[in-house]
MDTraj code that builds the backbone (N, CA, C; nanometers):
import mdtraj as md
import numpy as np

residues = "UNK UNK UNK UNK UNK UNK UNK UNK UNK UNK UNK UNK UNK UNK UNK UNK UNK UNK UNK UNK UNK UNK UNK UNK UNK UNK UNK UNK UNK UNK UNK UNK UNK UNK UNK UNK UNK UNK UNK UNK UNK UNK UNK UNK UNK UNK UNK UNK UNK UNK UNK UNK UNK UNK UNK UNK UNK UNK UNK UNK UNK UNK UNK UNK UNK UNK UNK UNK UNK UNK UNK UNK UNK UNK UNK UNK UNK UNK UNK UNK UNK UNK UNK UNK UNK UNK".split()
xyz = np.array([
    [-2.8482, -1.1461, 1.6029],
    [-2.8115, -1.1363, 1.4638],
    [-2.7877, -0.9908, 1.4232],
    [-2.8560, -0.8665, 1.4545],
    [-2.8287, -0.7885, 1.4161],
    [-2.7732, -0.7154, 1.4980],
    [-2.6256, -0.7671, 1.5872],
    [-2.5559, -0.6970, 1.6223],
    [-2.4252, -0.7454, 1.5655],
    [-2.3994, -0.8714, 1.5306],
    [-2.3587, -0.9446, 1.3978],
    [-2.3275, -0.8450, 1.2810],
    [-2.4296, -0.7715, 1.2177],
    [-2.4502, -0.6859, 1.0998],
    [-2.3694, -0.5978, 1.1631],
    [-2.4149, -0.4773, 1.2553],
    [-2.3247, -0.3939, 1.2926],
    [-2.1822, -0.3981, 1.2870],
    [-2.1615, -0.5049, 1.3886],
    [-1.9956, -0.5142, 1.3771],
    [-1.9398, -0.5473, 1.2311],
    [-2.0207, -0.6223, 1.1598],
    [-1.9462, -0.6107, 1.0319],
    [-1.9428, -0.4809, 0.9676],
    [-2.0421, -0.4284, 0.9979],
    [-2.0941, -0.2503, 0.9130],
    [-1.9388, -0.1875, 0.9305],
    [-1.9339, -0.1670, 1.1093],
    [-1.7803, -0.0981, 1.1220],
    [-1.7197, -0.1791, 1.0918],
    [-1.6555, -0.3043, 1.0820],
    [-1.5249, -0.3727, 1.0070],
    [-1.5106, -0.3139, 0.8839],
    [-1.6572, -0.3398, 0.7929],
    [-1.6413, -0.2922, 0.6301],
    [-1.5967, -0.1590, 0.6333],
    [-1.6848, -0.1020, 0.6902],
    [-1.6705, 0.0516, 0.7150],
    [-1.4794, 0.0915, 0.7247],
    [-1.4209, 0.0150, 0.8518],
    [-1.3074, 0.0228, 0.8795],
    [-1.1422, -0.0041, 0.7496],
    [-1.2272, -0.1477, 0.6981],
    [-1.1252, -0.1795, 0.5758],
    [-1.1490, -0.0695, 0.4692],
    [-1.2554, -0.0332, 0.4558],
    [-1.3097, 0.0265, 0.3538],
    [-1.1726, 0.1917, 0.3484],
    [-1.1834, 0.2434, 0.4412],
    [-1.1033, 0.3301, 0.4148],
    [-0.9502, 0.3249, 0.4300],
    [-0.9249, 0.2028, 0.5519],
    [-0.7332, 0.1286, 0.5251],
    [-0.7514, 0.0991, 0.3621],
    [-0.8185, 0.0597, 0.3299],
    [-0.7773, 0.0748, 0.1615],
    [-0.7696, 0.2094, 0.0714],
    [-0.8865, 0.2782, 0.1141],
    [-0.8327, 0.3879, 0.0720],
    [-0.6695, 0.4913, 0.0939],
    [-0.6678, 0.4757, 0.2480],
    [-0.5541, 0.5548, 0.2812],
    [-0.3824, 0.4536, 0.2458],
    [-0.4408, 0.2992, 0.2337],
    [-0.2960, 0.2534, 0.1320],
    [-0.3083, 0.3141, 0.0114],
    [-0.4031, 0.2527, -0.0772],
    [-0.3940, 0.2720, -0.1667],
    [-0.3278, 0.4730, -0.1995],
    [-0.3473, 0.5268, -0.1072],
    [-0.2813, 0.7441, -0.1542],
    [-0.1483, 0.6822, -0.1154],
    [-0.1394, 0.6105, -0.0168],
    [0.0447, 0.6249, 0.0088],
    [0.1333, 0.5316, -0.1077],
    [0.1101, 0.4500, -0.1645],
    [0.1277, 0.3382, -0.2914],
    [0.1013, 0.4098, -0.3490],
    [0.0302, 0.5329, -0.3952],
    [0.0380, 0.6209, -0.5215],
    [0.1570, 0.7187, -0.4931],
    [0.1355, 0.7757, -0.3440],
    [0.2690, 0.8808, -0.3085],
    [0.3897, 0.8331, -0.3207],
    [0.3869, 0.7005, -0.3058],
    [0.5579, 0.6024, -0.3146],
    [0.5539, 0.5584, -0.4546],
    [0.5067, 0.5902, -0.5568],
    [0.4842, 0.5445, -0.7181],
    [0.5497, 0.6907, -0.7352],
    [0.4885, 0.8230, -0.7399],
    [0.5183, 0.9449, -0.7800],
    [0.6335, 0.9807, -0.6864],
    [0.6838, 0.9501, -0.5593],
    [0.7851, 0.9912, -0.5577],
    [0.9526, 0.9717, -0.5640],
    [0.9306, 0.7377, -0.5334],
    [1.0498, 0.6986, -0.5840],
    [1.0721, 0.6712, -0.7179],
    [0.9209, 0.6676, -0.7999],
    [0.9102, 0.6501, -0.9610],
    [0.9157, 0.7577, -1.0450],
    [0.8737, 0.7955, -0.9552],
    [0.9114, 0.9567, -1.0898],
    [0.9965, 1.0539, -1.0798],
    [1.0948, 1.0424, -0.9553],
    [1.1887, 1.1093, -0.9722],
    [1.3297, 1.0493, -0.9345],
    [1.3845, 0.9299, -1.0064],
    [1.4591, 0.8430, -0.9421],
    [1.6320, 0.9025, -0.8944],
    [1.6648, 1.0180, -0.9903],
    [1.7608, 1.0546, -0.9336],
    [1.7497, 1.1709, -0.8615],
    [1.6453, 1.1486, -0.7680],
    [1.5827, 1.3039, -0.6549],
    [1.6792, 1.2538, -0.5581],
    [1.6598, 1.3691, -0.4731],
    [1.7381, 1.3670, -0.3344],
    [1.7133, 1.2778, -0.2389],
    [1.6166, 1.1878, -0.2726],
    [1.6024, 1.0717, -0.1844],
    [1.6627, 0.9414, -0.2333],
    [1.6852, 0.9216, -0.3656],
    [1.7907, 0.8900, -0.4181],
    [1.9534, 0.9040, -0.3516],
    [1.9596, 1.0361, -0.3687],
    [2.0934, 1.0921, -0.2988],
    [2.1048, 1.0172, -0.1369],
    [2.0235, 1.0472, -0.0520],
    [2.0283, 1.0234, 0.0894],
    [2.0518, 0.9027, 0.0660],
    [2.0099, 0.7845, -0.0170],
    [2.0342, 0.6549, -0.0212],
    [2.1625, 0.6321, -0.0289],
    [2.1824, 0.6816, -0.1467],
    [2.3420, 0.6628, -0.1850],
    [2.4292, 0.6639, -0.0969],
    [2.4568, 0.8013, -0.0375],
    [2.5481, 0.8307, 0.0543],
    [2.5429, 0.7514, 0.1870],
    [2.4355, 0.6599, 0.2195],
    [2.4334, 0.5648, 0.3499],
    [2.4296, 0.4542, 0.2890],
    [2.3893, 0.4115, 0.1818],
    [2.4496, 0.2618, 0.1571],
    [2.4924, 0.1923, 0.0549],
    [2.5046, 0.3546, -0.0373],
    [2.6085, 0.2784, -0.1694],
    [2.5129, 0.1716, -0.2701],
    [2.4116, 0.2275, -0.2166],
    [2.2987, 0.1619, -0.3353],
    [2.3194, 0.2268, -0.5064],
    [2.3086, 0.1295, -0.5933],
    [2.3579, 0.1966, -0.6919],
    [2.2104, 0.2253, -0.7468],
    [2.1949, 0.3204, -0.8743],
    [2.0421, 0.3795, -0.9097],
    [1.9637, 0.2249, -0.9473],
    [1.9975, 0.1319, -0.9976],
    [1.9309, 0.0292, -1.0343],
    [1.8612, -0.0474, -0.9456],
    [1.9652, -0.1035, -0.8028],
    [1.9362, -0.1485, -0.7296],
    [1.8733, -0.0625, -0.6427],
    [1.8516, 0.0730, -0.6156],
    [1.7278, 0.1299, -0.5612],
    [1.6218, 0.1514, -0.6374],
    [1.6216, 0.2080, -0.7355],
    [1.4904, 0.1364, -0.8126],
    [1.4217, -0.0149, -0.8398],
    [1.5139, -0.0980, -0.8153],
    [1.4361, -0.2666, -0.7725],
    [1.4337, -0.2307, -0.6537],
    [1.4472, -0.1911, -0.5655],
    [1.4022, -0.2375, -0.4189],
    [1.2799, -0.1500, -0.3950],
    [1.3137, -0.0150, -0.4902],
    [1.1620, 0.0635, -0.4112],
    [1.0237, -0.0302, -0.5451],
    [1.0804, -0.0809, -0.5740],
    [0.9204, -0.1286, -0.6942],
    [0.9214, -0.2697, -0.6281],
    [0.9937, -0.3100, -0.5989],
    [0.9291, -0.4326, -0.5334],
    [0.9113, -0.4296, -0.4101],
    [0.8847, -0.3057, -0.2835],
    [0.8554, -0.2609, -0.2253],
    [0.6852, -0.2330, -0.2150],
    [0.7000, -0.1699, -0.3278],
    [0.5671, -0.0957, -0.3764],
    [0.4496, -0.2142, -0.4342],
    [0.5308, -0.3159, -0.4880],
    [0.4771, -0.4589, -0.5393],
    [0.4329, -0.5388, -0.4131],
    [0.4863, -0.5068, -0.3160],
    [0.4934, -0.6052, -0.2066],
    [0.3375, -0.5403, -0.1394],
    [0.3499, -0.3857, -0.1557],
    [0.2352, -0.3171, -0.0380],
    [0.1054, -0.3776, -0.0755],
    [0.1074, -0.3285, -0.2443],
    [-0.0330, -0.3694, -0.3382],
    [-0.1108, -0.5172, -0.2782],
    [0.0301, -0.6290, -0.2796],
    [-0.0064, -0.7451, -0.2599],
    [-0.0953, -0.8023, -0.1287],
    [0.0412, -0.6762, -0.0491],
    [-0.0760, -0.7291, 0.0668],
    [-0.2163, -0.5955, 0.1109],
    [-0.2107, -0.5367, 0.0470],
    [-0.3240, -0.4559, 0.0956],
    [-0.4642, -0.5433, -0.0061],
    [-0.4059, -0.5747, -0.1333],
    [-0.5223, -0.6758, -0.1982],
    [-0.5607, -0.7752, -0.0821],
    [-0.4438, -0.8359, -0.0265],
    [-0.5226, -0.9911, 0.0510],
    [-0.5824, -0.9704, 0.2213],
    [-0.5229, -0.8464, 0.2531],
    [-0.5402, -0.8375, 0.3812],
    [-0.6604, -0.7158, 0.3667],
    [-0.6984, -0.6428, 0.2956],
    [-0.7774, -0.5100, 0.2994],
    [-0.8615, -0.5197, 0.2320],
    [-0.8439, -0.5743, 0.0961],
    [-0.9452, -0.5552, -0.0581],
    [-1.0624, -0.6861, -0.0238],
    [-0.9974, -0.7867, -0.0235],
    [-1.0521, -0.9212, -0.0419],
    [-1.1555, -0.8869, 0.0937],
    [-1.1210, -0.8832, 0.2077],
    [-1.1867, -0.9459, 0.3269],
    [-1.2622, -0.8425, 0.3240],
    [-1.2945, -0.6622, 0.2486],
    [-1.3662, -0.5860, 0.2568],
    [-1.4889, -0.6640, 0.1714],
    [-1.4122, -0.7084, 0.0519],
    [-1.5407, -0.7413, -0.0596],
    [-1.5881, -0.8800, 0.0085],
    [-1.5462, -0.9497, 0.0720],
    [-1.6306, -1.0802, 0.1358],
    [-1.7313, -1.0066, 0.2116],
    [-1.6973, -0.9491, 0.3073],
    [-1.8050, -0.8913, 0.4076],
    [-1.9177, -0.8311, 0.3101],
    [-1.8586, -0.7289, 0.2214],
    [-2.0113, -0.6339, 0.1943],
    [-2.0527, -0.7598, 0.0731],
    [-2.0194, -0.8341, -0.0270],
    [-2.1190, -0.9199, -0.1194],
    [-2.1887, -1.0521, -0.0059],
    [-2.1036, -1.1073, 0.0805],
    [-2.1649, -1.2436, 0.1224],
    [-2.2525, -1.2168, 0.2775],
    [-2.2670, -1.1218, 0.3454],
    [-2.2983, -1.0568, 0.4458],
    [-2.3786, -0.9386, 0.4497],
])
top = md.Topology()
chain = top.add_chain()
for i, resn in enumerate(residues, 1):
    res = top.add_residue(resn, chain, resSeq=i)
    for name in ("N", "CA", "C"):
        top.add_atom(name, md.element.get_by_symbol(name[0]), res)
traj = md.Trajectory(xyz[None], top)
């Protein structure tokens, strides 16, 4: 049994900070395709695929919608099962 505990210790331990280090890059991809939408990464888009500003701003937010979603079900959730029920 209490080698049981351990391995969960490092699992929690393990999700515990994949959530942290999504959650900085989902803030770095908020501040840098959200807050500066006609930046030069903007530009690089354009010029390879004729994305117009609208339709790269829906693709990078539902991008960014998509990460949240799964870092909640795959990172958040199965961290907080382990440390409340275990």
């Amino acid at each position: 049994m209490g080698e049981l505990n351990l391995e969960l210790e490092v699992l929690a331990s393990f999700l515990g900070w994949l959530i942290i280090a999504n959650f900085a890059f989902i803030l770095f991809r908020v501040f840098i395709f959200g807050g500066a939408p006609k930046s030069l990464i903007y530009k690089i888009h354009h010029t390879f695929f004729k994305v117009t500003h609208k339709d790269f701003a829906k693709a990078h937010y539902q991008g960014i919608i998509l990460h949240v979603t799964l870092t909640v079900f795959f990172a958040l959730l199965p961290y907080l099962v382990i440390r409340f029920l275990f």
